[in-house]
C-alpha positions as CSV (number, residue, x, y, z in Angstrom):
1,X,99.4,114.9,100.9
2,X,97.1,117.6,102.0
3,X,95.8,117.8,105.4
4,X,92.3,116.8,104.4
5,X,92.8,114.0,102.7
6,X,95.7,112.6,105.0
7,X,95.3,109.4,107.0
8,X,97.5,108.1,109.8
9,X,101.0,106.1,109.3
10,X,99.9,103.2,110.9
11,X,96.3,103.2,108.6
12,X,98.4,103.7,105.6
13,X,100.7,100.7,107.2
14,X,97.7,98.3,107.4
15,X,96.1,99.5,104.5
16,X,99.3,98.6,102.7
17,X,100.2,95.3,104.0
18,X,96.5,94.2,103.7
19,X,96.3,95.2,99.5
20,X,99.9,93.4,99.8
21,X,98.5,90.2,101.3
22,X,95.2,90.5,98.7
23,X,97.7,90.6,96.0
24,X,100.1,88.0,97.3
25,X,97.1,85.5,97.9
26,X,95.8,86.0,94.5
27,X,99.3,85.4,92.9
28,X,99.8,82.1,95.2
29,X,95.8,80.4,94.8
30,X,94.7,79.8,91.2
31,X,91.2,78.5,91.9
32,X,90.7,82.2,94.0
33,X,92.1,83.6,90.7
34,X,89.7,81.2,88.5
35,X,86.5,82.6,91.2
36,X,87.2,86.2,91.1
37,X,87.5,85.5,87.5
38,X,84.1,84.1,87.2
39,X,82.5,86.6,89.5
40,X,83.8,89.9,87.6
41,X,83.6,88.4,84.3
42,X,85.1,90.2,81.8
43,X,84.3,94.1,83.2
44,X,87.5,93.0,85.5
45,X,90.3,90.3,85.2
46,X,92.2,89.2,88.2
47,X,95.8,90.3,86.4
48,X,94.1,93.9,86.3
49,X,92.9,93.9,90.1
50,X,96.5,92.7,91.1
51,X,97.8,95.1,88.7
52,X,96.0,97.8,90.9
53,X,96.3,96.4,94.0
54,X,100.3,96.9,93.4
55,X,100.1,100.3,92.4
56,X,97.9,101.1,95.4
57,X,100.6,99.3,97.8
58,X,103.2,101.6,96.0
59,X,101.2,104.4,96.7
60,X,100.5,104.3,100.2
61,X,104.1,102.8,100.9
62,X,105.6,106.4,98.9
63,X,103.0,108.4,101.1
64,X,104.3,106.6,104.4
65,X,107.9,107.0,103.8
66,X,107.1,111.0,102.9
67,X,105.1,111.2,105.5
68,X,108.1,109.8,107.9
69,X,110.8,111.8,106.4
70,X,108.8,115.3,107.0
71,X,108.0,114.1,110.4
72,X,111.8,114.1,110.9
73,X,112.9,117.0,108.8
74,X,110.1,119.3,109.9
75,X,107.4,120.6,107.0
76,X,108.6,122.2,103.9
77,X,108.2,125.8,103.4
């Protein structure tokens, strides 16, 4: 990640747990699922938001661990 677009562990952390919990909710509570549904009609299904909402988690989890493992090793040259 470059410098200017970097955010801080514990941001990436919450941001992660947070799209987690989203996407864990959504899997767990049909009528949410039936709402969002509803609301976003067609333009965007609930299997495609918790599709993204997992990729996003991965993302920021792979960013976190990189991030960690450079703080320890010291930055690449």
């Amino acid at each position: 990640m470059s410098d200017s677009s970097s955010i801080r562990i514990g941001d990436s952390t919450e941001l992660a747990e947070l799209l987690q919990f989203i996407n864990d909710w959504l899997a767990a509570d049909q009528d949410a699922r039936i709402c969002l549904d509803r609301f976003a009609g067609r333009a965007y299904s609930t299997q495609c938001l918790r599709e993204d909402l997992y990729r996003f988690t991965a993302v920021m989890l792979t960013n976190i661990t990189e991030t960690d493992q450079e703080s320890v090793t010291g930055p690449e040259r």
